[in-house]
matplotlib code that plots the C-alpha trace (Angstrom):
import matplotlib.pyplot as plt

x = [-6.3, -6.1, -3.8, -3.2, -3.7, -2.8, -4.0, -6.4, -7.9, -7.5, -9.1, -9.7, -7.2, -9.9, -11.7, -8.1, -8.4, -5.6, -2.9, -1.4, 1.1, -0.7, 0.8, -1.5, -4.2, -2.6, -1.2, -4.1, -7.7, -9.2, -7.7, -9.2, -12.7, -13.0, -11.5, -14.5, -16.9, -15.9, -15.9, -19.9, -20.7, -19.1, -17.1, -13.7, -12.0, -9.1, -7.3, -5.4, -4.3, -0.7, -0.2, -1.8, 1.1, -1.3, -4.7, -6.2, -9.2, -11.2, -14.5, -16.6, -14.5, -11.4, -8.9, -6.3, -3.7, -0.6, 1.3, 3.4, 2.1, 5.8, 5.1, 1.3, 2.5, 4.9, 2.2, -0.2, 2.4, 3.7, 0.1, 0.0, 3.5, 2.1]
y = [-55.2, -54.6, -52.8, -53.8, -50.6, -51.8, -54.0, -56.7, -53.5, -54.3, -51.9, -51.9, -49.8, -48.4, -46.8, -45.3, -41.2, -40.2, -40.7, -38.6, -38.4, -37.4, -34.3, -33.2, -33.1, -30.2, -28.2, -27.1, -25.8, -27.9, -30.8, -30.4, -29.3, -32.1, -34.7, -32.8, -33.6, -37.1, -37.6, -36.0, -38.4, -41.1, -42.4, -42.8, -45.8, -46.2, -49.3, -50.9, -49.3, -48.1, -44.7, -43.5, -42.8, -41.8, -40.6, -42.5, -41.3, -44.0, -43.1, -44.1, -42.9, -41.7, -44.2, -43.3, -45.9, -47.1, -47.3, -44.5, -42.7, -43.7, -47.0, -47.1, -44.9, -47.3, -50.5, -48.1, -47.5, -51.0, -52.1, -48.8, -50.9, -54.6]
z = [-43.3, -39.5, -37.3, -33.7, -31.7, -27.7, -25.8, -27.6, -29.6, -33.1, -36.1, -39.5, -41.9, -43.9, -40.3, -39.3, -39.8, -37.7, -35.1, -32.6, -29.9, -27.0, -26.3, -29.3, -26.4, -24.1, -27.1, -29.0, -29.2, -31.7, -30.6, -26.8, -28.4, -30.2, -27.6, -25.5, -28.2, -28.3, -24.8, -24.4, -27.0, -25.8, -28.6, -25.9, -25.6, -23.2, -24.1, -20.7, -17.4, -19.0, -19.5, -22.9, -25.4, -28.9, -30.2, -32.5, -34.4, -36.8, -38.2, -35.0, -32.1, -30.2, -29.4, -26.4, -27.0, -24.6, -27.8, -29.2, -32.3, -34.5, -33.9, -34.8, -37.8, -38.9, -38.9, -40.9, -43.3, -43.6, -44.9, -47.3, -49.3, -49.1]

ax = plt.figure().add_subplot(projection="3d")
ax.plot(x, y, z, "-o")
ax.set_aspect("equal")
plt.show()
């Protein structure tokens, strides 16, 4: 199963880790660590030019995604019931 993450950014369920609302990155220390970690090793990807709403981690790399973290948690769940 896939999961359409923003833009023409599409991922495989079974790589999805996480998601997070954005504000995740201002509002703690792990969190900017390891967007910091990411970034050195450049496993980023921006999707589009709209303002990033969600984090989403998969096994390989940090996704910032211009949709918002209910909705992409809502398509993740909807494949977890079919």
């Amino acid at each position: 199963m896939f999961i359409h993450v923003g833009g023409e950014k599409i991922i495989r369920a079974a790589e999805l880790v996480a998601i997070f609302d954005i504000s995740i990155e201002n509002h703690s220390k792990i969190s900017k660590q390891f967007i910091a970690h990411m970034a050195k090793e450049k496993k980023v990807e921006v999707i589009g030019e709209e303002e990033s709403k969600s984090l989403v981690v998969t096994v390989g790399k940090l996704i910032y995604s211009p949709i918002s973290s209910s909705t992409l948690k809502k398509r993740a769940n909807q494949l977890m019931v079919n």
